[in-house]
C-alpha positions in Angstrom: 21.2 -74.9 258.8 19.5 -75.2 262.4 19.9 -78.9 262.8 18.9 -79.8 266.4 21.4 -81.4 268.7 19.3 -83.7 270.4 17.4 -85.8 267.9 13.9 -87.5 269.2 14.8 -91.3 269.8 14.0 -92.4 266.1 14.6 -96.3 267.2 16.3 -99.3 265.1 13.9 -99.0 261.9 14.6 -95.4 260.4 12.6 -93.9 257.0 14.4 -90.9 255.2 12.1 -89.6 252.5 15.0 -87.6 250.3 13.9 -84.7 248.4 16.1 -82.5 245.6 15.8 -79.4 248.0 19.5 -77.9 247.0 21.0 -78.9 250.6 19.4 -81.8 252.1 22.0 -83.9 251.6 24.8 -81.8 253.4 22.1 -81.6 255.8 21.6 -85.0 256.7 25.1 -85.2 256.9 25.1 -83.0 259.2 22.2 -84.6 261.1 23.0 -88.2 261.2 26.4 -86.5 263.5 23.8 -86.1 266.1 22.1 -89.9 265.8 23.1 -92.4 268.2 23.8 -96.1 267.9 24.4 -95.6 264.0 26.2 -99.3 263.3 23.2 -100.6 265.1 20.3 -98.6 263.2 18.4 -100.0 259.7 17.6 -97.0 257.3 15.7 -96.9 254.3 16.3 -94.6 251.8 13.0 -93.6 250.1 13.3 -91.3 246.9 9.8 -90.7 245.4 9.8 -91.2 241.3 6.9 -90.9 239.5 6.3 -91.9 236.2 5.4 -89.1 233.9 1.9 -89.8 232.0 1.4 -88.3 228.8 -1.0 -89.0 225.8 -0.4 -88.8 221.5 -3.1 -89.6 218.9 -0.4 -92.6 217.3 0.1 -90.6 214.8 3.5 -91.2 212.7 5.0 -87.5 212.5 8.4 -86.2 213.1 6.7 -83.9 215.9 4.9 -87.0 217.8 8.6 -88.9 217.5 10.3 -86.3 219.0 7.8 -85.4 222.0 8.0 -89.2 222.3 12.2 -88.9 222.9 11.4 -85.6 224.9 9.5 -87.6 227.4 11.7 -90.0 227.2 14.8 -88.3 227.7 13.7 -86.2 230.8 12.3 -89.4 232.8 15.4 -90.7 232.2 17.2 -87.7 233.3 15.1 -87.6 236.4 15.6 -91.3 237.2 19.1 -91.1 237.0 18.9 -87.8 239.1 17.2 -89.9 242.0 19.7 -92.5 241.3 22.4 -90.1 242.5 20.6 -88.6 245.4 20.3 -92.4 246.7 23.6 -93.2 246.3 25.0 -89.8 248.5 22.7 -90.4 250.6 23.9 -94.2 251.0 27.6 -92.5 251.2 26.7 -90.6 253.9 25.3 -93.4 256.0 28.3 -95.2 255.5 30.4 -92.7 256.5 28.4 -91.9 260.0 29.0 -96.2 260.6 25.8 -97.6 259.3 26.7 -100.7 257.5 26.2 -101.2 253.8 23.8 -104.5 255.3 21.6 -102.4 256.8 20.6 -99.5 254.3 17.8 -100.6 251.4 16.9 -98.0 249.1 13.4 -97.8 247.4 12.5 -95.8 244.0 8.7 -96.3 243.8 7.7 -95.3 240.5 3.9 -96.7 240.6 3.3 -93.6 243.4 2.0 -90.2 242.1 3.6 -87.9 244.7 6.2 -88.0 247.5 3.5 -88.3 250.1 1.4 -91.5 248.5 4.9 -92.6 248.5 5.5 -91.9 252.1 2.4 -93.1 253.4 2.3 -96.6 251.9 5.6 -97.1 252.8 4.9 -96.7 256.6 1.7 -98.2 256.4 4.0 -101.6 254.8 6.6 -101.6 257.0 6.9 -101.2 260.7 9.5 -98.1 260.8 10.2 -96.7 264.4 11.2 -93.0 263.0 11.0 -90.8 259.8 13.9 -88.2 258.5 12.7 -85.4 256.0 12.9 -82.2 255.4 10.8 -79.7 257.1 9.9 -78.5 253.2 7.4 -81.6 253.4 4.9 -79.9 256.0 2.3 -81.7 254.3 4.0 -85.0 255.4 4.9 -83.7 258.9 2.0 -82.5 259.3 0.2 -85.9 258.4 2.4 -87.9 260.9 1.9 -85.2 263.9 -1.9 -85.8 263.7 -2.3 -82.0 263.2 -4.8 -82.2 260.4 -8.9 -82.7 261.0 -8.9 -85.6 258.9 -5.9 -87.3 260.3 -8.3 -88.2 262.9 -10.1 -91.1 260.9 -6.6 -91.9 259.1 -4.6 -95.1 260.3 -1.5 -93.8 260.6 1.8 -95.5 262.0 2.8 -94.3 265.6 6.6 -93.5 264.2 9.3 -90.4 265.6 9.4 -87.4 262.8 12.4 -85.6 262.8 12.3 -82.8 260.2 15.6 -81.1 259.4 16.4 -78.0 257.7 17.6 -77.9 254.7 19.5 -75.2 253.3 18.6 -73.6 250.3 
């Protein structure tokens, strides 16, 4: 885990896009030991959720009914899942000294992918920094400017701070 000491100055308005990377939640732990003025820093806790689309013909079978409680089942499994990764990362916040009143956590489930979820989140609200892990280089990558298209994007002027997360 090669969490930097220093942090860039993330400000009062902070975006953590969590990820089910084994680790990134011992490493934000570990991380949020190196953030400043915690008490006094708003976080949003952003957990990406898509829905899972799938077709049958209507069709009245014991096979269609039991893809139908397949689906079913695993959405709800992943739900829950992100569920649980919002509420450790929650814990963890309030253990570093961020109030309870100033943590909101957001499922979007209308989003296709972590980054559609990412991008219209910043582009909503006016967050001063971002916390993810260095997995999403797409993301990073995206908020840096680095790509030849980023050039025509409107894209939030935020702080990225992407942490390692151990594997």
């Amino acid at each position: 885990m090669n969490t930097p000491i220093a942090p860039p100055h993330l400000g009062q308005n902070v975006l953590v896009v969590l990820d089910s990377i084994p680790g990134f939640l011992d490493t934000l732990r570990s991380a949020t030991e190196s953030l400043p003025h915690m008490a006094h820093t708003s976080f949003t806790l952003l957990c990406c959720h898509p829905t899972t689309y799938w077709e049958h013909s209507g069709a009245d079978n014991p096979e269609a009914a039991a893809q139908i409680e397949d689906t079913w089942q695993a959405e709800d499994t992943a739900f829950n899942r992100a569920q649980d990764c919002l509420d450790q990362a929650r814990a963890i916040l309030q253990d570093a000294g961020v109030p309870d009143s100033h943590i909101i956590t957001k499922t979007p489930l209308d989003k296709d992918s972590i980054i559609a979820a990412t991008m219209h989140e910043l582009k909503r609200y006016p967050y001063t920094g971002v916390i993810l892990s260095r997995y999403h280089d797409d993301i990073i990558n995206r908020l840096l400017r680095k790509g030849l298209t980023d050039i025509f994007r409107k894209l939030p002027n935020v702080q990225v701070w992407p942490i390692d997360s151990a594997v």
